[in-house]
C-alpha positions as CSV (number, residue, x, y, z in Angstrom):
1,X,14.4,-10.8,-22.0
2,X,16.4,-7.6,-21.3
3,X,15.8,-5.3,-18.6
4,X,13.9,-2.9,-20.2
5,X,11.5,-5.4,-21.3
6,X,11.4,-6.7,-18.2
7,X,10.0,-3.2,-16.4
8,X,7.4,-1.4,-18.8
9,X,5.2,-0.5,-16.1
10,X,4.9,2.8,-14.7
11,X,6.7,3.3,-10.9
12,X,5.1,5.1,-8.1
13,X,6.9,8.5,-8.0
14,X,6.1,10.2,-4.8
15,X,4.3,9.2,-1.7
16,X,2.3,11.0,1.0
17,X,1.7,9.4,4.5
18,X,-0.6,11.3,7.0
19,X,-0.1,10.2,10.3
20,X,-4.0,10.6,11.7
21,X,-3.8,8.9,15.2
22,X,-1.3,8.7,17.6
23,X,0.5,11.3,19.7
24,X,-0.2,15.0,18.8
25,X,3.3,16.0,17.9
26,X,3.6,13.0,15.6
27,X,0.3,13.8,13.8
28,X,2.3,15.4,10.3
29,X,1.7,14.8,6.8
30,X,5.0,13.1,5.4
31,X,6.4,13.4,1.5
32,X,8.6,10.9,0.0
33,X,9.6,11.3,-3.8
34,X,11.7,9.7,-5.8
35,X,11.7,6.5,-7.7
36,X,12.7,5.5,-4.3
37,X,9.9,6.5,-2.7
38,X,8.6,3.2,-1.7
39,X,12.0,2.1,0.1
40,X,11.8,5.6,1.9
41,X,8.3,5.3,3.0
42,X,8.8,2.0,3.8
43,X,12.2,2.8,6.4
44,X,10.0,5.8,7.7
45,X,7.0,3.4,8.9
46,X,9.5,0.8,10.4
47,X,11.6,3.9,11.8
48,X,8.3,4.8,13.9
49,X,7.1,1.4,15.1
50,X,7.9,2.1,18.8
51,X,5.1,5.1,18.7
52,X,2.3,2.9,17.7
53,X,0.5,1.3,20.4
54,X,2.0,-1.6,22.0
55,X,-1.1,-3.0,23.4
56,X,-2.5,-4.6,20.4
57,X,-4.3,-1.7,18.3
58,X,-3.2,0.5,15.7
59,X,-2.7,3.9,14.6
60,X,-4.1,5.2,11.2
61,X,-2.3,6.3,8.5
62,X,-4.1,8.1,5.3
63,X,-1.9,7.7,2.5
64,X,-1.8,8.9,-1.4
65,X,0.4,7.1,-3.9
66,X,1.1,9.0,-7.1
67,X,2.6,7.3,-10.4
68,X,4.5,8.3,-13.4
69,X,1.4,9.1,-15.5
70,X,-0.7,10.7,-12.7
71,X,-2.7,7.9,-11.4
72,X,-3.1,8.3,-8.1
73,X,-3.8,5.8,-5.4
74,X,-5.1,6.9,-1.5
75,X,-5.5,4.4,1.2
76,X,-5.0,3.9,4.9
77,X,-2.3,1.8,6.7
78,X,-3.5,0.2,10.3
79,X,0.0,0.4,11.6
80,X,1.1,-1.6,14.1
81,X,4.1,-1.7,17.1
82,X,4.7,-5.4,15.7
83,X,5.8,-3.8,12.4
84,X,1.8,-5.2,10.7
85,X,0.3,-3.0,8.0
86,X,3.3,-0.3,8.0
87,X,4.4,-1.0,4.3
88,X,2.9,1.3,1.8
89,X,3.3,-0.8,-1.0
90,X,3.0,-4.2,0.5
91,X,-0.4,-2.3,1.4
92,X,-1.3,-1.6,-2.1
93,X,0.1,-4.7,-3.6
94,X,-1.6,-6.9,-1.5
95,X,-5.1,-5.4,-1.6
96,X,-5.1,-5.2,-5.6
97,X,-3.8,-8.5,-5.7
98,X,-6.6,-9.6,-3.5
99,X,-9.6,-7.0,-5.7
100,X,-7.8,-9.0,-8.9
101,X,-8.9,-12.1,-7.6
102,X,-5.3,-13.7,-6.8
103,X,-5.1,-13.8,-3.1
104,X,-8.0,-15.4,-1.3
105,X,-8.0,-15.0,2.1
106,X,-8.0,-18.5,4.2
107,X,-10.9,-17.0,6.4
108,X,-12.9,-16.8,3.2
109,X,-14.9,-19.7,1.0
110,X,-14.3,-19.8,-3.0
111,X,-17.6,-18.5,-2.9
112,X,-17.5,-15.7,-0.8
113,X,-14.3,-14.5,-2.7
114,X,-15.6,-14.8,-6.0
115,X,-19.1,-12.7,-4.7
116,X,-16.5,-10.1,-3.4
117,X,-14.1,-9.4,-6.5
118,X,-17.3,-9.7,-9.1
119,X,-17.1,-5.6,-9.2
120,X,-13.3,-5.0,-9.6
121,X,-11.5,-7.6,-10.9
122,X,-10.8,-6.2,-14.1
123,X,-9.8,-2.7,-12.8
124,X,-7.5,-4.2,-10.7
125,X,-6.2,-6.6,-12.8
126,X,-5.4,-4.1,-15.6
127,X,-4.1,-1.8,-12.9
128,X,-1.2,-4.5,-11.9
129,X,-0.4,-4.6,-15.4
130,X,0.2,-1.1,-15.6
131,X,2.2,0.2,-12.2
132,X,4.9,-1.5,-10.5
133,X,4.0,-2.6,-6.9
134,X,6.8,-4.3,-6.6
């Protein structure tokens, strides 16, 4: 299979990261754009992780991921001091891998997972088709 093959799905293209707890002065909306906008995001999180609190909670992060095509994906990172929940597209990866049915929690039965992904397994399955999370 040759690269191009390999990578038919559409890459996130820019990334916007609003900083919505923590000190006043460090409460900015953030732009990363570029195909590399996932590695820049990613180094800007880890680049902060001595502001987040270091007693065990988290500060919130609003986020919107935008894609070749348009699509558009918002969420929120818990971001941690111990470096937890402060990768964008771990983030996103994760929690469609986990609506797609694919990553069952251990704190979860079969059957509460299956009752929990009924409603968007197939969007989120057809959505890992289409973008590259990595």
């Amino acid at each position: 299979m040759n690269a191009a093959a390999k990578n038919t799905k559409t890459a996130a293209v820019c990334i916007t990261i609003t900083r919505a707890e923590g000190p006043t002065h460090l409460c900015k909306t953030r732009v990363f754009a570029g195909l590399d906008c996932w590695e820049k995001s990613r180094a800007f999180m880890r680049a902060n992780l001595d502001t987040f609190p270091a007693s065990g909670g988290y500060d919130k992060h609003d986020f919107t991921v935008v894609f070749g095509d348009g699509e558009t994906y918002e969420g929120r990172l818990d971001a941690k001091a111990n470096g937890e929940d402060c990768d964008v597209q771990a983030h996103v990866r994760d929690y469609v891998r986990f609506l797609a049915g694919l990553a069952k929690p251990a704190h979860m039965t079969d059957a509460q997972y299956a009752a929990y992904v009924t409603e968007d397994k197939d969007e989120a399955a057809i959505f890992l088709a289409k973008y590259d999370l990595g």
